[in-house]
C-alpha positions in Angstrom: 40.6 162.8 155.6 38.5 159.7 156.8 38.8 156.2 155.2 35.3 154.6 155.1 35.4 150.8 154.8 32.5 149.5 153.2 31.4 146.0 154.0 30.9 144.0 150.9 27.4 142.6 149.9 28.6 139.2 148.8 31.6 137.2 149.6 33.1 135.3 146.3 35.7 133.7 148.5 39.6 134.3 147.6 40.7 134.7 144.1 42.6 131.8 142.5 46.3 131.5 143.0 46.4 134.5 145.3 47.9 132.9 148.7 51.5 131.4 147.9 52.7 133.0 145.1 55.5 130.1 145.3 52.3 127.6 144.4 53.7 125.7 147.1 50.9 123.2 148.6 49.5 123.9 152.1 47.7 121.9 153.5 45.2 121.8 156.7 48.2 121.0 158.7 49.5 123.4 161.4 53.7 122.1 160.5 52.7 123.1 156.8 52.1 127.0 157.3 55.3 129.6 157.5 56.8 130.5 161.1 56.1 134.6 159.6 54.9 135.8 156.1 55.3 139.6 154.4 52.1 140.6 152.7 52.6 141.6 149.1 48.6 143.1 148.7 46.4 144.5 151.6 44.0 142.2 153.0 41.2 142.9 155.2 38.1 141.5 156.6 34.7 141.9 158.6 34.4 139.2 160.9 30.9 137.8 162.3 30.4 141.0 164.5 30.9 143.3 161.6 34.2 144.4 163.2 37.1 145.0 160.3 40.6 143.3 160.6 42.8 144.6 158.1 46.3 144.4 157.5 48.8 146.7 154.6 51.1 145.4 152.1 54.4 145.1 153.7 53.0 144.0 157.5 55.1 141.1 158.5 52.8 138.5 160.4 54.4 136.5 162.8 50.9 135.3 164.8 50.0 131.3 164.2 46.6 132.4 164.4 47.0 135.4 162.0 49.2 133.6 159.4 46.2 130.5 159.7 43.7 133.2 158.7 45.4 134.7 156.1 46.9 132.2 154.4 43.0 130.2 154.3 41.4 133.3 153.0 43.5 133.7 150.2 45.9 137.2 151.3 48.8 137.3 149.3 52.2 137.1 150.8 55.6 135.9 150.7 58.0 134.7 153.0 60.7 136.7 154.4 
């Protein structure tokens, strides 16, 4: 059976405390973010060419990049 993904109508940004469930502060700086995180919820994401990024509970992220994104937009993780 298919999965359909639907793109939401509004974006209301990430919900409060949802990123570092440690409530440790990161900041804008690169040294501040994890070498890998686990995440504890699926996150996923349409980016400006409508193409969805998505990733399930349980993916460990090793990627600068990736962990960047997904620790600004609020995904919830943990670190291994």
């Amino acid at each position: 059976m298919a999965r359909t993904i639907k793109k939401p109508t509004t974006t209301t940004g990430a919900t409060e405390g949802a990123a570092n469930p440690q409530n440790e502060p990161i900041g804008g700086d690169a040294s501040a973010l994890p070498d890998a995180l686990v995440l504890i919820a699926p996150y996923a994401y349409f980016d400006e060419d409508d193409v969805a990024h998505g990733w399930a509970a349980g993916d460990h992220v090793t990627d600068a990049t990736e962990i960047a994104l997904l620790v600004k937009a609020g995904a919830r993780f943990k670190t291994p």
